[in-house]
C-alpha positions, 0 to 999 in steps of 0.5 A: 117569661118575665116579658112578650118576647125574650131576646134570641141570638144577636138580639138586645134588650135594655132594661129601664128600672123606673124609681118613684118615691111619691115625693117628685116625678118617677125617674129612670135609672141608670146605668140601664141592664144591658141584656145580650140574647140568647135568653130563655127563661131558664135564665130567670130571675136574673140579677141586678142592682139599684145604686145606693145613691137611691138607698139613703133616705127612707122612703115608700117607692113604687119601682117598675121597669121597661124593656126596650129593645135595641136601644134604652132609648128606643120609643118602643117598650113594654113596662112591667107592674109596680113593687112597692118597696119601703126602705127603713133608715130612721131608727125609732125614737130619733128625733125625741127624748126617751122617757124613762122605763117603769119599775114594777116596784120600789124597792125591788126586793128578794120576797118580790123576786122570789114570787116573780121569775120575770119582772115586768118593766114598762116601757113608755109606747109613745116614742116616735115611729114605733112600729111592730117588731121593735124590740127594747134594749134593755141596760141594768146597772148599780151605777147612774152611768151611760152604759158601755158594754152589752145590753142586760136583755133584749126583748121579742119584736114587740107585736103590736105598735100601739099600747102598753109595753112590758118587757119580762126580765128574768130575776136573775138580772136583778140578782145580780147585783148583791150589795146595791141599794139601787139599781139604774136602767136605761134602754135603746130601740131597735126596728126589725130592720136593724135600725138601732137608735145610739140615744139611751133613755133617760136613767129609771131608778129603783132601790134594791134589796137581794141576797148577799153573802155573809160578810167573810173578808178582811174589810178595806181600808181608806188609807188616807184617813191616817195621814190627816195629822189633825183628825187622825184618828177618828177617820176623816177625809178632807183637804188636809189628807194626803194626797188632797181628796180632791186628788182622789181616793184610795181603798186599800185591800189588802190580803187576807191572813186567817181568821179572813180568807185569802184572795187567790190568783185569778179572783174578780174583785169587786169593789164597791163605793157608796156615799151617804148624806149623813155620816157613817151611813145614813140617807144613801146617795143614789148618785154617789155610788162607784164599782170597779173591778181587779183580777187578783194578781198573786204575785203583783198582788201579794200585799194587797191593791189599791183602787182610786176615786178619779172621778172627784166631781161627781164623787167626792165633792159633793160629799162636802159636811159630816158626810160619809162613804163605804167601801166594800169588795166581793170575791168571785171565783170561776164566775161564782161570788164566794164571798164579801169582805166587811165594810169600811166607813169614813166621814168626809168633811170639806167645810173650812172654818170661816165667818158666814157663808160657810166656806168649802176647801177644794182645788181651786181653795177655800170657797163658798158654793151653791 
């Protein structure tokens, strides 16, 4: 029985839990459980329910309970042994900055994932409130961007809360990214009472060399670059172009006749854009790089489509004297890349001719800049 004495027919007995969470005096819970007799102990364990009210903060709490008969308030009662209770709301890494993971290697190239299946990333232990079975949200992406979107890879609840942390990553993540220079991680806690840190940690990055497919479609256009009167044609983008740069950027796909293949409906387009300190291609930006996608529609598609730069501050302005940008695509079909078009470059060039300091054409004119 779960106490001396059970209440039988007619009888009353209340039940007190007692709450103590170390941090002030014990206090009683109410309302208190009313139990009417007859009761055996067939009728055991029998439910019930602290109020949330008590659940809010994390805490480590001695809970008990008292039987009083007749009255919660009767002076007589028995008192059960302790549980110790813990309640877990603070997720780990809360209240500090997550330093960035570690690459094994920089670059992480093809040679290195065709010796290594799994790719140990280390993951900085000294976060606050690390725990065992905290496990590491892992995100991998081609762009320096917060992640959105499902997390690449989730580790196993880490066995131990001291120590080096490395998270096994299949190649195949890394694979799947054909065509990036770089590739970004960012990654998020979690504790294995489901408390999930929202803060990401600051970005790692690494360069990135993997297999790709032949080249095998039509290149890309910057359409743009014809409708600069004065540079036409030797493929600039500046403030001259119509629309203005600082408009955005449009590259043009359009549809492939033979000796290029064609894009078929329900094609993934990937396109990609990277931009690069020194035109045509060299000293790749690693925060210049954007990726988009377009299901090939074969009717509203029929010609061709256009994808649009909008993000112009982060990707465009900064590409200010004889930079340059490429302008790629691949082709998946049923979830298998099929194919990757050529790639397109064009110089980008802000600078307006003028006395010292250099001046830089914009939306808001043509002024200096740090």
């Amino acid at each position: 029985m779960p106490w001396s004495f059970l209440p039988g027919v007619g009888d009353t007995h209340f039940v007190v839990f007692v709450w103590d969470d170390h941090s002030a005096a014990p206090v009683d819970v109410f309302p208190p459980l009313r139990l009417d007799g007859p009761l055996t102990a067939a009728d055991f364990p029998y439910p019930a329910s602290i109020p949330q009210a008590f659940l809010l903060n994390s805490a480590r709490v001695d809970l008990s309970f008292r039987i009083h008969v007749d009255s919660p308030s009767n002076p007589s009662f028995d008192t059960s042994q302790l549980t110790a209770l813990r309640i877990d709301r603070d997720a780990p890494g809360v209240g500090g900055t997550l330093a960035p993971a570690i690459f094994p290697v920089d670059p992480i190239t093809l040679d290195y994932l065709d010796l290594n299946p799994l790719v140990p990333m280390e993951i900085p232990g000294n976060y606050r409130g690390r725990e065992e079975g905290d496990e590491i949200l892992l995100y991998f992406s081609a762009m320096d961007a917060l992640p959105t979107g499902a997390p690449s890879f989730i580790s196993p609840p880490q066995v131990s809360a001291t120590g080096q942390i490395f998270v096994d990553v299949p190649d195949t993540i890394f694979r799947s990214f054909p065509g990036a220079l770089f590739i970004f991680c960012f990654y998020r806690l979690r504790d294995r009472a489901g408390n999930l840190n929202p803060q990401f940690s600051e970005v790692a990055r690494a360069g990135l060399s993997v297999a790709i497919p032949a080249p095998t479609f039509l290149r890309p256009l910057f359409p743009q670059t014809e409708s600069d009167p004065i540079n036409n044609p030797n493929k600039w983008m500046t403030c001259a172009c119509i629309p203005p740069i600082w408009v955005g950027v449009e590259i043009r796909i359009n549809q492939g006749s033979p000796p290029f293949p064609a894009i078929q409906d329900g094609d993934l387009v990937t396109m990609r854009f990277q931009g690069y300190r020194q035109a045509p291609d060299v000293d790749p930006l690693p925060d210049i790089v954007e990726i988009q996608t377009h299901v090939w529609d074969g009717v509203a598609d029929a010609s061709g489509h256009s994808f649009w730069i909008r993000d112009v501050e982060r990707l465009i302005r900064p590409l200010r004297v004889t930079a340059g940008g490429e302008a790629s695509y691949m082709v998946s079909r049923g979830g298998v890349i099929i194919g990757r078009s050529f790639s397109m470059f064009a110089r980008f060039d802000r600078v307006v001719p003028s006395a010292p300091p250099p001046r830089y054409c914009w939306i808001d004119g043509n002024v200096p800049e740090p």
